[in-house]
C-alpha positions as CSV (number, residue, x, y, z in Angstrom):
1,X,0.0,0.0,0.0
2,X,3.0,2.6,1.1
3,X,4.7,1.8,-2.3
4,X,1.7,3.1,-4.0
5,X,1.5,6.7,-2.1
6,X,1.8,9.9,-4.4
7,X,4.8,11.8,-4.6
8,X,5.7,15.5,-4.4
9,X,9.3,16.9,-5.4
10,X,9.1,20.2,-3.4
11,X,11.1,22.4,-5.6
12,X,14.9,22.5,-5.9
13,X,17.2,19.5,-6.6
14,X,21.2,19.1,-6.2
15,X,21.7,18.4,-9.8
16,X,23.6,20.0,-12.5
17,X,20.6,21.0,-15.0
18,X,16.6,21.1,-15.8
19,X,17.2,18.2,-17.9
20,X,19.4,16.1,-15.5
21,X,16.1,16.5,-13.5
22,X,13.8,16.0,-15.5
23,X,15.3,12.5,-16.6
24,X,16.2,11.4,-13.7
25,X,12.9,12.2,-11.3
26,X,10.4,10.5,-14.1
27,X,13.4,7.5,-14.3
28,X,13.0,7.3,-10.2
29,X,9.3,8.3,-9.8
30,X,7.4,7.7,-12.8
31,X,3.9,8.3,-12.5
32,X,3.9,8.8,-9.0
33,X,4.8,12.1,-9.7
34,X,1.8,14.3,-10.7
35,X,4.2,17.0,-11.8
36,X,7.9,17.6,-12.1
37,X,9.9,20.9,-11.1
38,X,13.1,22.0,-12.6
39,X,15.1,21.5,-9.4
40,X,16.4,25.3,-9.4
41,X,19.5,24.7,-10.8
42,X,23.1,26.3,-11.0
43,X,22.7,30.1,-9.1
44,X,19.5,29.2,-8.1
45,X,20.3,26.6,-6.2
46,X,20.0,29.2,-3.4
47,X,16.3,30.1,-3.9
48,X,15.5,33.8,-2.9
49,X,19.5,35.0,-3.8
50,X,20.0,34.1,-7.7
51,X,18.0,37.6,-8.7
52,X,20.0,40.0,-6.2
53,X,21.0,41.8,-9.3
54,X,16.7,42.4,-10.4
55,X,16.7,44.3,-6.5
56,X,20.2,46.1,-7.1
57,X,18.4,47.9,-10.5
58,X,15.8,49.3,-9.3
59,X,17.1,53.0,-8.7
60,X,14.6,53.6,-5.5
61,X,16.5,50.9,-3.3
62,X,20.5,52.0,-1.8
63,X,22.1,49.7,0.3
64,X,21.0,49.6,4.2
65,X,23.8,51.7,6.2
66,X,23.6,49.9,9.0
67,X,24.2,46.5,7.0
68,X,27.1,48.2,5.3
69,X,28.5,49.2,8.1
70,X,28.4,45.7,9.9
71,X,29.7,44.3,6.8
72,X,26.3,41.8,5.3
73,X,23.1,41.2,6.6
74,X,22.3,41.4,10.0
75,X,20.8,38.0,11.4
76,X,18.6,38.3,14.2
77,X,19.1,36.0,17.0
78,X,15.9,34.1,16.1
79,X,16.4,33.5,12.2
80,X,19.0,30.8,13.0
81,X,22.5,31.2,11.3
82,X,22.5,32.6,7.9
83,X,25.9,32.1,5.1
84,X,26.0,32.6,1.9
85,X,25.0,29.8,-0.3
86,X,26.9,30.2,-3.4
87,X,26.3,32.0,-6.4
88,X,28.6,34.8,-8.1
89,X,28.3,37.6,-5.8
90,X,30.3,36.0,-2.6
91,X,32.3,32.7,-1.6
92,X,30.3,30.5,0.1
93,X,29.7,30.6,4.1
94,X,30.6,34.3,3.7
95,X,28.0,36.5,5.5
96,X,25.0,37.5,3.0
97,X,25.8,41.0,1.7
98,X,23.8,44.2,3.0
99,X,20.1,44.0,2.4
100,X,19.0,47.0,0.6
101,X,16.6,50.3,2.2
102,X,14.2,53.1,0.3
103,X,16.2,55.7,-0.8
104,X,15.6,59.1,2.0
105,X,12.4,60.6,0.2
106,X,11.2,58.5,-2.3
107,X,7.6,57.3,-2.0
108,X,6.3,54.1,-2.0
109,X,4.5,54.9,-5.6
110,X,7.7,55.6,-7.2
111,X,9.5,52.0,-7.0
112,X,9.2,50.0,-9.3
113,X,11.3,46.6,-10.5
114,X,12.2,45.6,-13.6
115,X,12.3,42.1,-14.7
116,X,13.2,39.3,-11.8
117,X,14.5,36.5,-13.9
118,X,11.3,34.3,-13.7
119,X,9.8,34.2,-17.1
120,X,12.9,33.3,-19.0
121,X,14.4,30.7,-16.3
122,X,10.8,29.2,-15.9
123,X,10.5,29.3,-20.1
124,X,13.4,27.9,-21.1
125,X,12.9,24.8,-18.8
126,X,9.5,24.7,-19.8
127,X,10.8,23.9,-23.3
128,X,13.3,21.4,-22.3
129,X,10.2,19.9,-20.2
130,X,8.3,19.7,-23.0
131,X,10.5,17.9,-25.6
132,X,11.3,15.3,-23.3
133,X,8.1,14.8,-22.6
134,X,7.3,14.1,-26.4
135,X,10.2,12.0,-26.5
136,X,8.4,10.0,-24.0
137,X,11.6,10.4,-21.5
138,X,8.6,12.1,-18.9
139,X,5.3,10.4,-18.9
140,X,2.1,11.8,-20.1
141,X,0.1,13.7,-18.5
142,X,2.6,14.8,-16.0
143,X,2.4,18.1,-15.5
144,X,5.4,21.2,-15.8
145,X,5.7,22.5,-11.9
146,X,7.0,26.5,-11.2
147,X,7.5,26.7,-7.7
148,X,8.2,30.5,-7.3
149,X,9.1,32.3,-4.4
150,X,6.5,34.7,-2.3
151,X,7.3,38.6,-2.1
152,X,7.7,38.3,1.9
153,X,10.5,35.7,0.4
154,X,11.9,38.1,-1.4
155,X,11.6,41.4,0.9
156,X,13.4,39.1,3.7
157,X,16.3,38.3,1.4
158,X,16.6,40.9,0.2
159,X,15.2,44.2,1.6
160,X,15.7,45.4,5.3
161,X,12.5,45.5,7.6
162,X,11.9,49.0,8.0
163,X,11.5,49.3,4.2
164,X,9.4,46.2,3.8
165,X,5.9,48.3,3.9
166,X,6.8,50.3,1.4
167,X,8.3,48.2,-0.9
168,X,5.8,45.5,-1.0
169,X,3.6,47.3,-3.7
170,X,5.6,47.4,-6.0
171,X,7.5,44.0,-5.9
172,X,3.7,42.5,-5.5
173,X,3.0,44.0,-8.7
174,X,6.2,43.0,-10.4
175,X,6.0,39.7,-9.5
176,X,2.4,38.9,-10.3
177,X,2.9,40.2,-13.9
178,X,5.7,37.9,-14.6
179,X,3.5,35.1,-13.1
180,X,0.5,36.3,-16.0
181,X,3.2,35.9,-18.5
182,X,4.8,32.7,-17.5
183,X,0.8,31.3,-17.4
184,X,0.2,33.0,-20.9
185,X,2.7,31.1,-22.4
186,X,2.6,27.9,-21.3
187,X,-0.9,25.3,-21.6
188,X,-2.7,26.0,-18.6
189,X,-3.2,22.3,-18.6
190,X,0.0,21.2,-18.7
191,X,1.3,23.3,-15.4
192,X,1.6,23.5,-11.8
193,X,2.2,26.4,-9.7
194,X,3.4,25.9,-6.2
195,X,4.0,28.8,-4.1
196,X,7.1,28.8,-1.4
197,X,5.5,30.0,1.8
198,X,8.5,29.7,4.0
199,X,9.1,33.8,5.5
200,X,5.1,33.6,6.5
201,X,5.7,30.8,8.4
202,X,8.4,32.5,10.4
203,X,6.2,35.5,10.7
204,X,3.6,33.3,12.1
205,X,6.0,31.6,14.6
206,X,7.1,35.3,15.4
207,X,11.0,34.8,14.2
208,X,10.6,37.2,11.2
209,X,9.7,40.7,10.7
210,X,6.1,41.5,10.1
211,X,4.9,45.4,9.7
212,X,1.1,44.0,10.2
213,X,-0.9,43.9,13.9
214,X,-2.1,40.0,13.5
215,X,1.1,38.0,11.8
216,X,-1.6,34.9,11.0
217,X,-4.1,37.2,9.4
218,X,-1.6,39.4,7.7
219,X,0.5,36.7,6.2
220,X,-2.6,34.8,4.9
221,X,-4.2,37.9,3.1
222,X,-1.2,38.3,1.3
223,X,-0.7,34.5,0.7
224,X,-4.7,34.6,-1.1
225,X,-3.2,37.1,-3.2
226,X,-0.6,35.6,-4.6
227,X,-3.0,32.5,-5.5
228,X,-6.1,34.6,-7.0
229,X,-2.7,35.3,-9.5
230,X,-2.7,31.6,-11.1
231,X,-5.5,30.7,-13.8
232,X,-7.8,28.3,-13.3
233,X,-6.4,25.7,-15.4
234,X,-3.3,25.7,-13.7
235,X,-3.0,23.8,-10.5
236,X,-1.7,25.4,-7.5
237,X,0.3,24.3,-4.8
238,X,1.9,25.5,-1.3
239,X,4.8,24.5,0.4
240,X,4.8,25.8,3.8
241,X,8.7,25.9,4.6
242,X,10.6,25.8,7.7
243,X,14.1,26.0,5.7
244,X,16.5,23.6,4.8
245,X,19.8,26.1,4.6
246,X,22.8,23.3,6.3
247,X,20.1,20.7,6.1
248,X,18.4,22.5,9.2
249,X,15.3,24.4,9.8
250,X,15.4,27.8,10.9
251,X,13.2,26.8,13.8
252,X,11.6,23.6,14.8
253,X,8.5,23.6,14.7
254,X,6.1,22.4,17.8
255,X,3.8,20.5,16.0
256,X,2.0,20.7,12.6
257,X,-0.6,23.3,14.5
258,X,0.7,26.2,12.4
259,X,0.8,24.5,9.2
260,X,-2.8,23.5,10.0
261,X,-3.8,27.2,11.1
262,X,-2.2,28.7,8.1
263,X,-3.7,26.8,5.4
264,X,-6.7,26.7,7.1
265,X,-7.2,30.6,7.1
266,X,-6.0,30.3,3.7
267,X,-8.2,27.8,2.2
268,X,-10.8,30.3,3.0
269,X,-10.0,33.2,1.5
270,X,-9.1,32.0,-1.8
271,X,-11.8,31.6,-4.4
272,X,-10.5,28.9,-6.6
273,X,-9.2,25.4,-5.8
274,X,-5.8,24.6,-4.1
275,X,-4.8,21.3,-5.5
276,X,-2.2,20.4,-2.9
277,X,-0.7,21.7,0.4
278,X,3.0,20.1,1.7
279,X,4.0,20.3,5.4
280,X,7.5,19.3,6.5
281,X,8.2,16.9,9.5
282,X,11.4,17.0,11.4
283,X,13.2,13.7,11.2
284,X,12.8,12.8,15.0
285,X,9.1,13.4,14.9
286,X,7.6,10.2,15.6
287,X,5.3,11.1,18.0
288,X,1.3,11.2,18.2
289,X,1.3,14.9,19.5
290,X,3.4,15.9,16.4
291,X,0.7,14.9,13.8
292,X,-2.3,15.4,15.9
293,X,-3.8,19.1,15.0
294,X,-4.3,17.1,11.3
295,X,-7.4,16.5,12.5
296,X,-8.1,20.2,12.5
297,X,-7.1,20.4,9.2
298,X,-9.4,21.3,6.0
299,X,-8.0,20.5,2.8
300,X,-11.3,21.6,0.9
301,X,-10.0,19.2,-2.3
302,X,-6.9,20.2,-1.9
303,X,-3.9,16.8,-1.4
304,X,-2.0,16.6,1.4
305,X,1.6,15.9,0.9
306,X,3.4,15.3,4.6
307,X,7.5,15.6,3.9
308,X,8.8,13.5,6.2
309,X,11.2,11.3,3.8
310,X,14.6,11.5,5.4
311,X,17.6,10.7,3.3
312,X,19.7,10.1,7.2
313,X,17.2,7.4,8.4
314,X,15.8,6.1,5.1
315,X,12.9,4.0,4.3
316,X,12.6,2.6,7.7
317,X,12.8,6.3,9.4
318,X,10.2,7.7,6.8
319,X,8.0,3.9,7.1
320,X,7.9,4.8,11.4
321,X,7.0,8.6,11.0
322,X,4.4,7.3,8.0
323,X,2.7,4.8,10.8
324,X,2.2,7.5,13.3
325,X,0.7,10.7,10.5
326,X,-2.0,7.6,9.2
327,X,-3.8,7.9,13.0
328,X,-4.4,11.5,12.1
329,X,-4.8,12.0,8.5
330,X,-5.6,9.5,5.7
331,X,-5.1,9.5,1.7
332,X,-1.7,11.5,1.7
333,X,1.3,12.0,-0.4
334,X,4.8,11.8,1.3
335,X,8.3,14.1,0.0
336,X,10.6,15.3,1.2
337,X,10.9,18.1,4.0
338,X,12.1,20.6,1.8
339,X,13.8,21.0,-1.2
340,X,17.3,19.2,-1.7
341,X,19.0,21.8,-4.1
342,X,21.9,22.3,-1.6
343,X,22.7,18.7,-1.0
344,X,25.9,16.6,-2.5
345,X,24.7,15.8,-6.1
346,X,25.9,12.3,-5.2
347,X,23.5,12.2,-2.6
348,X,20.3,12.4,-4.9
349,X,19.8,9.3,-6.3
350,X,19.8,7.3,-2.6
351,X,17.2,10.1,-1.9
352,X,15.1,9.1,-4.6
353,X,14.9,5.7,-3.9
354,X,13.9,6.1,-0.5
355,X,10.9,8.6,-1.7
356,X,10.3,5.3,-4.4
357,X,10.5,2.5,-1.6
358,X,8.4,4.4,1.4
């Protein structure tokens, strides 16, 4: 029965290209997979950091003096330890350069970005995806997944809190056009867009900066925003992210009670159908207390996908925390906790065959 358990690839994966990936999770998976990512390859292997260069343009932003002046990014003592994950801006393990500030005087109306890098990274795998897929190297019917980044992502990588109110506007707007013109050109049948709700689960757990009174109700607003974005035909997914930056979580969570609230909340405020929700379990979560606020949870249609598929304890590890989630929930999909785009390429195909054999 386990064997037989849908499978979600969260987003990034620690190989060398989109068609490295795409080969090798159909070759692993098959049609277990209801859609495949591009694994976030090369620079953006390090998620939110790749596109530095789209938030150095924009002529409103100056980097944050007091950044500067402590030489990178000042790390609170409740975001957990932050280096540099590669990328051609600064060695890795260095501390992450300054974040950037508004510029004295200039209103919030007058920023604006210019392009971020999604369209043509998400189009030119999309191509690749979809000639393998006629060659038959990727089954059919499996669909082409974008997993994109939120703008509270985005602000916390890049942009320092105090600027975060003002800035949000215009990087909202930004980013929601390129996700109308990655959905124009590509079948809405043939996609999957999952959105990466990691910094609005921090703000929710109160380890990352929130300008808003309520972090639950603030976060979530913006969250049914970002999916009233994706057409119709296009299935959408979350990912609600703890981290994975040294193969750690920026904070371990209690339970799955946030995860559960969030979505929740979410669910309904969103007019149109969420096709799947993933929820990461820590590897020495085997207990009932862990899984229980499941019961609370209202998926509405939507699939849960629990990630508790540990390469460290393998199929036996994932088998014990499997046993304890099926006395709370029933009918889900396992993956991963998070993405794997920072582990040892070597590492991925042991990885897969645990996610095959759980």
């Amino acid at each position: 029965m386990n064997a037989k358990r849908d499978l979600l690839l969260v987003g990034s994966v620690g190989l060398k290209s989109a068609e490295e990936v795409f080969r090798t999770a159909a070759d692993a998976l098959g049609t277990r997979l209801h859609a495949i990512p591009d694994g976030e390859t090369g620079d953006r292997a390090v998620w939110v950091i790749w596109n530095r260069a789209a938030y150095d343009a924009c002529d409103a932003l100056e980097p944050d003096p007091a950044e500067v002046a402590a030489g990178g990014r000042i790390t609170s003592a409740t975001e957990g330890i932050r280096k540099w994950g590669g990328g051609d801006q600064l060695e890795q393990g260095k501390q992450p350069p300054p974040r950037l500030r508004v510029k004295p005087g200039v209103a919030p109306a007058a920023i604006a970005f210019g392009p971020l890098g999604y369209v043509q990274t998400t189009l030119e795998s999309w191509e690749t995806f979809r000639r393998l897929r006629d060659e038959g190297a990727i089954p059919a019917g499996t669909r082409f997944q974008v997993s994109l980044p939120t703008v509270a992502a985005s602000m916390n990588a890049h942009i320092e809190p105090g600027s975060h109110e003002a800035v949000e506007p215009a990087l909202e707007r930004r980013l929601f056009e390129e996700v109308a013109e990655i959905c124009a050109a590509i079948p809405q049948d043939d996609m999957a867009l999952q959105w990466d709700v990691s910094t609005e689960m921090g703000q929710v757990e109160e380890v990352r900066a929130h300008w808003f009174p309520d972090p639950l109700q603030g976060a979530t607003d913006r969250l049914a925003r970002h999916c009233e974005q994706v057409p119709a035909g296009v299935e959408l997914g979350i990912h609600l992210c703890y981290g994975s930056y040294g193969n750690r979580h920026w904070k371990e969570p209690d339970d799955l009670g946030n995860c559960v609230r969030v979505f929740n909340a979410l669910a309904a405020k969103v007019s149109r159908p969420i096709h799947w929700v993933h929820m990461p379990v820590p590897i020495e979560r085997d207990d009932a207390a862990f899984y229980a606020p499941l019961k609370e949870l209202r998926l509405n249609g939507a699939k849960l996908y629990l990630g508790l598929i540990h390469l460290r304890d393998g199929v036996e590890g994932t088998r014990r925390r499997m046993a304890v989630a099926d006395k709370f929930a029933a009918g889900y999909g396992i993956a991963a906790e998070c993405g794997f785009g920072r582990r040892p390429p070597e590492t991925i195909p042991e990885l897969l065959r645990v996610h095959a054999e759980a």
